[in-house]
C-alpha positions in Angstrom: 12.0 -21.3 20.5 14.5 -22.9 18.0 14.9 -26.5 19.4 17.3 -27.8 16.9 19.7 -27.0 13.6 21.0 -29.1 11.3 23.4 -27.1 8.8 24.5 -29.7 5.3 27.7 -28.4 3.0 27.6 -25.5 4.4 30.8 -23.3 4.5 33.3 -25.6 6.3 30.7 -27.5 7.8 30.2 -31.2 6.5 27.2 -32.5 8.2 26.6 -31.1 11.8 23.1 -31.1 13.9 23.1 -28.1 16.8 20.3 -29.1 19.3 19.3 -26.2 21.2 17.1 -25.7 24.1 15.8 -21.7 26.4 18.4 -20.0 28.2 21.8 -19.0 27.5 23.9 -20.8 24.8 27.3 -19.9 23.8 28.8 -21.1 20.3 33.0 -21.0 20.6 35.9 -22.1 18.9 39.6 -22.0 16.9 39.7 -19.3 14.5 38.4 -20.8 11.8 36.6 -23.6 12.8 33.1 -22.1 11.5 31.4 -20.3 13.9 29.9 -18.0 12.4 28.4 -20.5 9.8 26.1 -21.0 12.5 24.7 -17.3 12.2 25.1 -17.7 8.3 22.8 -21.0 8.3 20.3 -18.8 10.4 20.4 -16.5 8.1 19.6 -18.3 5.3 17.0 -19.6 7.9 15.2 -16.2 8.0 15.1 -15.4 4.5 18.3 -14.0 4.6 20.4 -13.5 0.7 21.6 -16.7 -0.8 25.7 -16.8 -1.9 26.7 -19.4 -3.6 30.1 -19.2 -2.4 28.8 -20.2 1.0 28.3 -24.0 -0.9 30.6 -26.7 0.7 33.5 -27.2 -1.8 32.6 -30.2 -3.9 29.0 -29.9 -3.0 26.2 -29.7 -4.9 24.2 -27.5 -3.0 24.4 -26.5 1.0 20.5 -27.4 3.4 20.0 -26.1 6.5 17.0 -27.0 8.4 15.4 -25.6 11.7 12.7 -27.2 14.0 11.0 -24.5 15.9 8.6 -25.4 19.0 5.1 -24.2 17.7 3.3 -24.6 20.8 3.4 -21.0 22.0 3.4 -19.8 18.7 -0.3 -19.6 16.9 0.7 -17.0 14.5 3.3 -19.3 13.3 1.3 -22.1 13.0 -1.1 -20.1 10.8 1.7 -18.2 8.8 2.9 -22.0 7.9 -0.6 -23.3 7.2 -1.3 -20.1 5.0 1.7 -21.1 3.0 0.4 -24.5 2.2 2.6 -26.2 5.2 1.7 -28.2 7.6 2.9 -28.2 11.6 4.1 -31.3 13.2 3.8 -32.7 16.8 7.3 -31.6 17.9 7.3 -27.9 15.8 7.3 -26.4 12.8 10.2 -27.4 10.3 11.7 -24.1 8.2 14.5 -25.1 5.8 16.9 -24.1 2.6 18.7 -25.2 -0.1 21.6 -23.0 -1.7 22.8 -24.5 -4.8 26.6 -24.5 -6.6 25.5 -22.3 -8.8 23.3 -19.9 -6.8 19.9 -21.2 -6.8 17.9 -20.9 -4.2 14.7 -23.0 -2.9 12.8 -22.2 0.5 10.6 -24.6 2.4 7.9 -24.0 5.7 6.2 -27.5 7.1 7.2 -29.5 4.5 5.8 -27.3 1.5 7.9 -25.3 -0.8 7.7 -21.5 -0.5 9.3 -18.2 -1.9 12.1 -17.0 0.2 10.2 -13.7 0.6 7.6 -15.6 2.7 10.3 -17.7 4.3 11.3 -14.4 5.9 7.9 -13.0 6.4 7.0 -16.3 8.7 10.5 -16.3 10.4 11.3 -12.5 10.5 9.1 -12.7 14.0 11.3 -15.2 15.8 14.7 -14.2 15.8 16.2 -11.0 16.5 20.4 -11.4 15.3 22.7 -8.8 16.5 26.4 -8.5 14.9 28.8 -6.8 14.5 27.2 -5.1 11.3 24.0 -5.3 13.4 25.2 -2.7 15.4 24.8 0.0 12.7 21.1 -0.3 13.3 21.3 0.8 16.4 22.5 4.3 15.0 19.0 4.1 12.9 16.9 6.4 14.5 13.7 4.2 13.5 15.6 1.5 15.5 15.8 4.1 18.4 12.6 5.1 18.3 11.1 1.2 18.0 13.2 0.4 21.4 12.2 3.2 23.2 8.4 2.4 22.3 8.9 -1.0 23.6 10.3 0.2 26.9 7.5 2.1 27.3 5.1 0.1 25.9 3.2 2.4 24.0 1.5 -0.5 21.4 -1.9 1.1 22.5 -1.1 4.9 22.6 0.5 4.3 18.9 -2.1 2.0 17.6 -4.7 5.1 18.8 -2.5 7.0 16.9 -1.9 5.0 13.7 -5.6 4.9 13.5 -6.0 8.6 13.7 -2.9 8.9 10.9 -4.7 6.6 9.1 -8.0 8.4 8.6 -6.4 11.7 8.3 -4.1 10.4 5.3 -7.2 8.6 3.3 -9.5 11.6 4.1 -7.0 14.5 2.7 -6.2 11.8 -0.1 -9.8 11.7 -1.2 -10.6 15.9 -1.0 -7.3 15.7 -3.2 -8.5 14.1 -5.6 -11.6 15.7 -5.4 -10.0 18.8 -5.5 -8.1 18.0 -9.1 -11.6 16.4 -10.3 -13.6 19.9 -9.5 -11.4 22.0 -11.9 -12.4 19.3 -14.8 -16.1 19.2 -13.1 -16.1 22.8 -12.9 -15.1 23.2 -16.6 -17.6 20.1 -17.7 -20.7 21.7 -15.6 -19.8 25.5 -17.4 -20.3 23.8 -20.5 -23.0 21.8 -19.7 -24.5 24.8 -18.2 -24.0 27.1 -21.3 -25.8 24.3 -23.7 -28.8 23.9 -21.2 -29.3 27.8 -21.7 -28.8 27.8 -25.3 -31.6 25.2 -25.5 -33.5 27.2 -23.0 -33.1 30.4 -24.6 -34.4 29.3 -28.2 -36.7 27.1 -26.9 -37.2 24.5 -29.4 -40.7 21.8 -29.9 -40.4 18.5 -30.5 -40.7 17.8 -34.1 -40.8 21.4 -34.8 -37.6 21.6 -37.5 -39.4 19.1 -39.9 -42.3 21.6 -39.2 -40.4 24.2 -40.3 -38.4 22.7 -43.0 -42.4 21.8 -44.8 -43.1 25.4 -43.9 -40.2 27.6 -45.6 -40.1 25.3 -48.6 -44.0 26.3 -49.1 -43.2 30.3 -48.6 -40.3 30.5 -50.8 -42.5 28.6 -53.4 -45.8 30.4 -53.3 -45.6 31.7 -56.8 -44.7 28.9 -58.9 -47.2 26.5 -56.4 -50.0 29.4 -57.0 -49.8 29.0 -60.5 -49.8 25.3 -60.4 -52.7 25.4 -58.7 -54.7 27.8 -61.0 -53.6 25.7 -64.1 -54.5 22.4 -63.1 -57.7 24.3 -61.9 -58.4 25.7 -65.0 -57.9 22.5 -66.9 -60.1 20.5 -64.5 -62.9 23.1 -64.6 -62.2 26.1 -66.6 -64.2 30.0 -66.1 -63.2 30.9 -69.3 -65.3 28.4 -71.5 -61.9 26.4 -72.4 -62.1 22.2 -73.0 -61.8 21.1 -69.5 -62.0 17.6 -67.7 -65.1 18.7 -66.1 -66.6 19.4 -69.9 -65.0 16.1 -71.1 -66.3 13.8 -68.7 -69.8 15.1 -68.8 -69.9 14.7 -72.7 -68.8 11.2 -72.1 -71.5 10.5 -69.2 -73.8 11.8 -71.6 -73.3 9.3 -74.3 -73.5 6.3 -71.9 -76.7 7.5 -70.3 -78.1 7.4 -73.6 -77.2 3.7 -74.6 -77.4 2.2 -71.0 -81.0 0.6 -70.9 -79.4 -1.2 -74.4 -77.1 -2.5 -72.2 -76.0 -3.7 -68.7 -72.7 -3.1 -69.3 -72.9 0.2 -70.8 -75.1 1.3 -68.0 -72.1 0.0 -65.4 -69.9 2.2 -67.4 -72.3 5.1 -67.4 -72.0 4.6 -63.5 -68.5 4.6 -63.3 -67.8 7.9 -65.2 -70.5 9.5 -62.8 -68.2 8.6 -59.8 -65.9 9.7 -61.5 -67.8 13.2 -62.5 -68.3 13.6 -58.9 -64.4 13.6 -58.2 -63.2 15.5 -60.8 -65.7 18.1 -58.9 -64.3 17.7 -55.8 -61.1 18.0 -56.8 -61.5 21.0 -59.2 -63.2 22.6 -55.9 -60.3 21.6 -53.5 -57.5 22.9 -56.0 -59.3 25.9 -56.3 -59.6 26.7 -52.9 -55.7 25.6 -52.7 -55.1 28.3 -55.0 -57.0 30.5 -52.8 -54.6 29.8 -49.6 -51.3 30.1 -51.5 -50.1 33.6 -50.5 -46.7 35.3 -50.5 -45.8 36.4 -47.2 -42.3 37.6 -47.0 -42.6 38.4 -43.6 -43.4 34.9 -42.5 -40.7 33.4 -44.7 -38.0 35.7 -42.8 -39.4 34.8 -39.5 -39.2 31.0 -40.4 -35.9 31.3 -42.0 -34.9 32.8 -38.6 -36.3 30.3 -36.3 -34.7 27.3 -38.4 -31.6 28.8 -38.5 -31.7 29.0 -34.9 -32.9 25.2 -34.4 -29.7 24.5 -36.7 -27.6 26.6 -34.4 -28.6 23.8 -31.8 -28.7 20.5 -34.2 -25.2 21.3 -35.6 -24.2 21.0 -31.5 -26.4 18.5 -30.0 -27.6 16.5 -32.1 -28.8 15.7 -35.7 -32.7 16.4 -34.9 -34.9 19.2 -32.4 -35.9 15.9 -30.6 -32.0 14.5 -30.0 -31.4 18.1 -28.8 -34.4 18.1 -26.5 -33.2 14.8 -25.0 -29.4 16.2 -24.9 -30.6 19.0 -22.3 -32.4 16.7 -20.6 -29.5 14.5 -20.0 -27.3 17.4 -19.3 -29.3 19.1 -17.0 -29.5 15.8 -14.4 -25.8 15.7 -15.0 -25.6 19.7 -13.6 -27.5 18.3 -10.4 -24.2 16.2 -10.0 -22.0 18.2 -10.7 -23.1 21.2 -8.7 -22.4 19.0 -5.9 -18.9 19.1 -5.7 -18.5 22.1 -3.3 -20.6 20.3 -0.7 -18.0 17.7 -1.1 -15.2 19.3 -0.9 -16.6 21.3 2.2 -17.5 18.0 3.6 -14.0 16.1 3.8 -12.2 19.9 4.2 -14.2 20.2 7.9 -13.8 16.2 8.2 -10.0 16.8 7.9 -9.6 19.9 9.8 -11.2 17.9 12.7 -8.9 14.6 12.4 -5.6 17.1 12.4 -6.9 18.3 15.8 -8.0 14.8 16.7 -4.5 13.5 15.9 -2.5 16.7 17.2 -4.1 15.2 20.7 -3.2 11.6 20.1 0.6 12.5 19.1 1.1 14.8 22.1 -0.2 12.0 24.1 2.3 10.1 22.8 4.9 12.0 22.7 4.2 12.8 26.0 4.6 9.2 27.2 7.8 8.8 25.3 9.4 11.7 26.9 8.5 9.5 30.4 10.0 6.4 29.4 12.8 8.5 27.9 13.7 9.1 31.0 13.3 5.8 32.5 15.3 3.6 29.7 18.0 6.6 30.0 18.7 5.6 33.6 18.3 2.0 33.6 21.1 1.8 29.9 22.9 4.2 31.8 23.0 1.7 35.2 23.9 -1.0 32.8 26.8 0.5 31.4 28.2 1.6 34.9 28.2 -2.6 35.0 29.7 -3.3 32.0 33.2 -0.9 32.6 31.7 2.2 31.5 30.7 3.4 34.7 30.8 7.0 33.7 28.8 6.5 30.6 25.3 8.3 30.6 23.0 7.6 28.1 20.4 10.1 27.5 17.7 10.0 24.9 15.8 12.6 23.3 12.0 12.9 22.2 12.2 16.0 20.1 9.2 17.0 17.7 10.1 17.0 14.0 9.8 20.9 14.1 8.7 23.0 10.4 8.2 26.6 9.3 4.8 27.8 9.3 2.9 26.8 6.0 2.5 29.8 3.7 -1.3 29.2 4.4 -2.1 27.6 7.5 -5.7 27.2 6.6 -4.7 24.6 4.0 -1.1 23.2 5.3 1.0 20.7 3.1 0.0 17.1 3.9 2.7 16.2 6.2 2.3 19.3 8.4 0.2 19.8 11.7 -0.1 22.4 14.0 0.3 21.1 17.9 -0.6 24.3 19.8 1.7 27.4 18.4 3.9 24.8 16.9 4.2 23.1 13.3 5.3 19.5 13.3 6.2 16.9 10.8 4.5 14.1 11.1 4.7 10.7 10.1 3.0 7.3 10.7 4.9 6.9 14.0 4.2 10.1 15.6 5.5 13.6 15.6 8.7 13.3 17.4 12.2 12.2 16.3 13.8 9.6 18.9 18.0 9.8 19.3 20.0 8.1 21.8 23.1 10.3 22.9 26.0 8.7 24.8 28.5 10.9 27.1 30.9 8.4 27.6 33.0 9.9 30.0 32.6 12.2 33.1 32.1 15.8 31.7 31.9 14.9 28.3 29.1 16.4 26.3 26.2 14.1 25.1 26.7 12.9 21.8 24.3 11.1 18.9 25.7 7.4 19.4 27.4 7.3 15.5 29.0 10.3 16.4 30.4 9.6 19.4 30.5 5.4 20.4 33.6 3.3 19.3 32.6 0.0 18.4 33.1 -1.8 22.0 31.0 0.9 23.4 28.5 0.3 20.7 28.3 -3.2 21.2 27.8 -2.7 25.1 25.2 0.2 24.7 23.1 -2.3 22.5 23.6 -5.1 25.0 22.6 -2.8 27.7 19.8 -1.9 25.6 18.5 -5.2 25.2 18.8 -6.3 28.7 16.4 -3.3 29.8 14.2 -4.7 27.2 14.2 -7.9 27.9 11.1 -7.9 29.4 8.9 -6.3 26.8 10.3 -8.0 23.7 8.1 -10.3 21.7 11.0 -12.2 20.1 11.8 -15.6 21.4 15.0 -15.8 20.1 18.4 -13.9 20.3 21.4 -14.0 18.7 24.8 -12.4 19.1 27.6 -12.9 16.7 30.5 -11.4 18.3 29.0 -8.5 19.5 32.0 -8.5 22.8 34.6 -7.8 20.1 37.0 -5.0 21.7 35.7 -5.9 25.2 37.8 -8.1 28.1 38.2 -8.3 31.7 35.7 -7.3 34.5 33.3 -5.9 31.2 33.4 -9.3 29.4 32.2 -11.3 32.9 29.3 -8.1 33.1 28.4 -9.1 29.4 28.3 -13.1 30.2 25.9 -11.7 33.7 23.9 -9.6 31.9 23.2 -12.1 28.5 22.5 -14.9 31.0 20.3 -12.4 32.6 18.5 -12.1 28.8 18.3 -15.5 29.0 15.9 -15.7 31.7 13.0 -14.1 29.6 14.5 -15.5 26.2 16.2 -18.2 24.5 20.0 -16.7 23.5 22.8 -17.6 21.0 26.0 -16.3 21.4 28.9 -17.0 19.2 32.1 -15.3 21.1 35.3 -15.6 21.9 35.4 -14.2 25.5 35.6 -17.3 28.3 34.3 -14.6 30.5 31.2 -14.5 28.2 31.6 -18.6 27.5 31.3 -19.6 31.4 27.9 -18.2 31.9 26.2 -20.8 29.4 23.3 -23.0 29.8 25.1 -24.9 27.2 28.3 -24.5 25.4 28.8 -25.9 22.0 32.1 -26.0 20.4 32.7 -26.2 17.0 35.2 -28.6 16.3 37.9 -28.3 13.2 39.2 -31.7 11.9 41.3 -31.9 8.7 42.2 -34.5 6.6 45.2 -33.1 4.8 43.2 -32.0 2.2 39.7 -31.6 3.1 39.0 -29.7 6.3 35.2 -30.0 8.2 34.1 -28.5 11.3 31.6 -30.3 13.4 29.5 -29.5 16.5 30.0 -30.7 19.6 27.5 -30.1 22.8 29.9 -30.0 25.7 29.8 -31.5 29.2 31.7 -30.0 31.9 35.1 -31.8 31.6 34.5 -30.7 28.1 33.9 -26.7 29.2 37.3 -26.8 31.5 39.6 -27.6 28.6 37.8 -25.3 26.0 37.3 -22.4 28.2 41.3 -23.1 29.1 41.9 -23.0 25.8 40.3 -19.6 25.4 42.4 -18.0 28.3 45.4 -19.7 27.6 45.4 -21.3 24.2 46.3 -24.7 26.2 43.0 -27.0 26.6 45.3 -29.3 29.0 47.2 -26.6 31.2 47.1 -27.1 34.8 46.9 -23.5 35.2 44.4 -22.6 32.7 42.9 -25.7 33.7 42.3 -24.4 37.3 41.4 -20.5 36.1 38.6 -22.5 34.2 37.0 -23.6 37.0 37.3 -20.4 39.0 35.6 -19.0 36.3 32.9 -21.2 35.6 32.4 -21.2 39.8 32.3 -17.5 39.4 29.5 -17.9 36.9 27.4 -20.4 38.8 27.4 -18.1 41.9 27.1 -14.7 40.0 23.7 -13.1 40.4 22.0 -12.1 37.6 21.6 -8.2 36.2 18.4 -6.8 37.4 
């Protein structure tokens, strides 16, 4: 509950403080005067746009500040905390400043906040209703929000939400999964196609170098043959030719002969021996080298073939037979992965085929419970109107679902559609049905939507009426009506006072009227005062007693606060109040 406002340079209001308190209060005065700076500075309060041309004349900047009583309000108290305020004994303190030249600064227990979270702490504590306010009653999400709250269907749509919920995030996923497969798809055909390449030709590790030595030695065998017999021949020749062989034994020869002359010589006669002995064993490997060396074309072709197909591979993936070998291997655990992706797909296709029967049940639940209460809020606007001078008004609201054309394949429908039995539905995150009040304001006149067929008293009264009926159920503490009797007098304007004094029972409510009918039925009046200097005009606020109600609600039947007459009307009035019952 708001316990107290004090409004700075604010329009025509100098410096005012509006202590509040629960039930009914009513906000009147001239033409003029400022009331609705009142609704402006709550505005403001909730996060509402900043104009700078709201600013005092002459004033730097406007403030207005509001003391809400915390005590039965935990989520405020946390909202505040989260925010980096702090609540105090008496409430929480919410405030603004609107500069000259359009600046704005917010404030919530003391620390400074963005407006957006300004409105996201006070958005839950007061519920204003103007004139422009009535348009959202025409919304049909505002429709369909009142009639849920009538019928209190928090657990029924929170059942429902959930399924929505699951359903959306599930079909979102096998999307994507969907788009992904065609790529995957594509990725594991050519993965797929390498691994058999490599399969197919087979390839052993380090066999290219293998290959490389081998085709180098086949397409060589001539020249390397007749290397090999040369260096043969000179090493040992058949033929009777100088050889090394020949050499080195002539020079054995000579040391043997001198070495027992000598040690030295006979070290040297050593070493040539050793020397002898390799010479043989060399002459005998490169002649059986020579041997070995054989042209085989046959083998050459087949090798020629093989490395051409290991080059196939190499020039694909990778530089080496080992790089490809690791390639395939790599690829073929990536297949295993990929060839997953129809399980998935069959997975969260069943998993979403069961939540669209799973949420088909939760919506016609609910839909079912909203035709119920449909009926019930019907009658009891419709009784309320009959009160308020519109006793042939019947209101009648419809649950209809949001009906579609059969997808072209029902197996896989568009998101948004569902099948409820032989039916397709829209659906969205409230439900499947579209909500729409329809007024027949006059005996035998044909139910009409209400922005079709309500003039803006009847509009105003339909919303009051709706609010009364959901008085009860409504988890806002605070109301407040700007005008909302415009167009309305007589026996309806005392029904309106009657019915938002009977609001006021479950709720605290502000009304700013002028309608003494509406005035008399206050907990506490407050009128706004207009004084003017000659040049400077400032309107103050002034909490009335009951000398003080008589002259202003005189005033508001007669325009004379001190007429006898009006005088005496006042009181009748405010007698008529007093002993009035309330609307139930």
């Amino acid at each position: 509950m708001i316990e107290e406002i004090r409004i700075s340079s604010l329009g025509v209001i100098d410096s005012s403080t509006l202590e509040l308190g629960p039930g009914l209060t009513v906000i009147t005065g001239e033409t003029g005067a400022g009331k609705t700076m009142v609704v402006t500075a709550l505005g403001l309060l909730l996060g509402g746009r900043a104009d700078s041309g709201a600013v005092r004349a002459g004033a730097k900047q406007a403030r207005v500040e509001g003391l809400v009583a915390a005590r039965s309000l935990p989520d405020l108290v946390s909202a505040v905390e989260e925010a980096g305020g702090e609540a105090e004994d008496d409430g929480v303190v919410l405030a603004r400043n609107v500069s000259a030249e359009g600046r704005s600064r917010a404030f919530a227990g003391g620390a400074a906040v963005p407006v957006a979270t300004l409105a996201e702490i006070a958005e839950p504590l007061v519920a204003v209703h103007g004139q422009s306010d009535q348009h959202r009653l025409l919304k049909a999400q505002t429709q369909r929000q009142a009639l849920d709250r009538f019928g209190a269907l928090d657990k029924l749509l929170a059942t429902y939400g959930k399924v929505h919920d699951r359903l959306v995030a599930t079909e979102r996923e096998l999307a994507e999964v969907v788009a992904t497969a065609r790529e995957r798809a594509r990725e594991a055909d050519l993965l797929r196609f390498g691994v058999d390449e490599v399969e197919a030709v087979a390839p052993q590790p380090g066999e290219d170098a293998e290959l490389a030595a081998e085709e180098a030695r086949l397409g060589h065998a001539d020249t390397l043959r007749g290397a090999a017999e040369q260096a043969r021949e000179a090493l040992s020749s058949e033929h009777g030719s100088p050889d090394a062989l020949g050499a080195v034994a002539a020079a054995r020869g000579l040391l043997e002969g001198v070495r027992d002359h000598d040690p030295e010589a006979a070290a040297l006669a050593d070493r040539v021996a050793e020397v002898s002995y390799l010479l043989s064993d060399v002459a005998a490997d490169v002649a059986s080298y020579a041997t070995r060396i054989d042209t085989d074309p046959a083998r050459l072709a087949a090798v020629s073939e093989r490395r051409a197909a290991l080059i196939g591979l190499t020039r694909k993936y990778g530089d080496t037979v080992d790089e490809v070998l690791a390639w395939a291997e790599r690829s073929a655990m990536r297949l295993l992965d990929l060839d997953s992706t129809d399980d998935k797909i069959k997975e969260l296709s069943a998993e979403a085929s069961r939540l669209r029967v799973e949420l088909a049940q939760a919506g016609g639940r609910l839909s079912e419970a909203r035709v119920k209460a449909a009926k019930r809020l019907g009658t009891a606007v419709s009784d309320e109107l009959t009160l308020l001078a519109m006793p042939h008004a019947v209101v009648t609201i419809r649950v209809s679902p949001r009906a579609a054309e059969p997808p072209a394949d029902p197996e896989h429908p568009p998101a948004d559609l569902l099948q409820v039995g032989e039916r397709w539905v829209r659906f969205g995150r409230s439900g499947l049905d579209e909500v729409e009040f329809l007024l027949a304001a006059n005996t035998g006149s044909e139910p009409r939507p209400l922005h079709k067929g309500a003039s803006g008293g009847e509009l105003s009264r339909v919303m009051l009426a709706v609010e009364v009926c959901l008085a009860g159920t409504s988890p806002v503490p605070t109301f407040v009506f700007d005008e909302v009797d415009s167009g309305v007098g007589g026996a309806a304007a005392v029904e309106i006072g009657r019915r938002l004094a009977t609001l006021a029972d479950d709720a605290q409510v502000l009304v700013v009227t002028h309608l003494p009918q509406v005035a008399a039925f206050a907990d506490r009046h407050v009128l706004v005062e207009k004084s003017s200097d000659g040049s400077v005009t400032s309107s103050g606020l002034v909490t009335l007693d009951d000398a003080g109600r008589e002259r202003e609600l005189s005033r508001m039947l007669a325009g004379l606060a001190e007429s006898d007459t009006a005088l005496a009307h006042a009181r009748e009035l405010l007698e008529l109040a007093r002993n009035a019952p309330r609307a139930r």
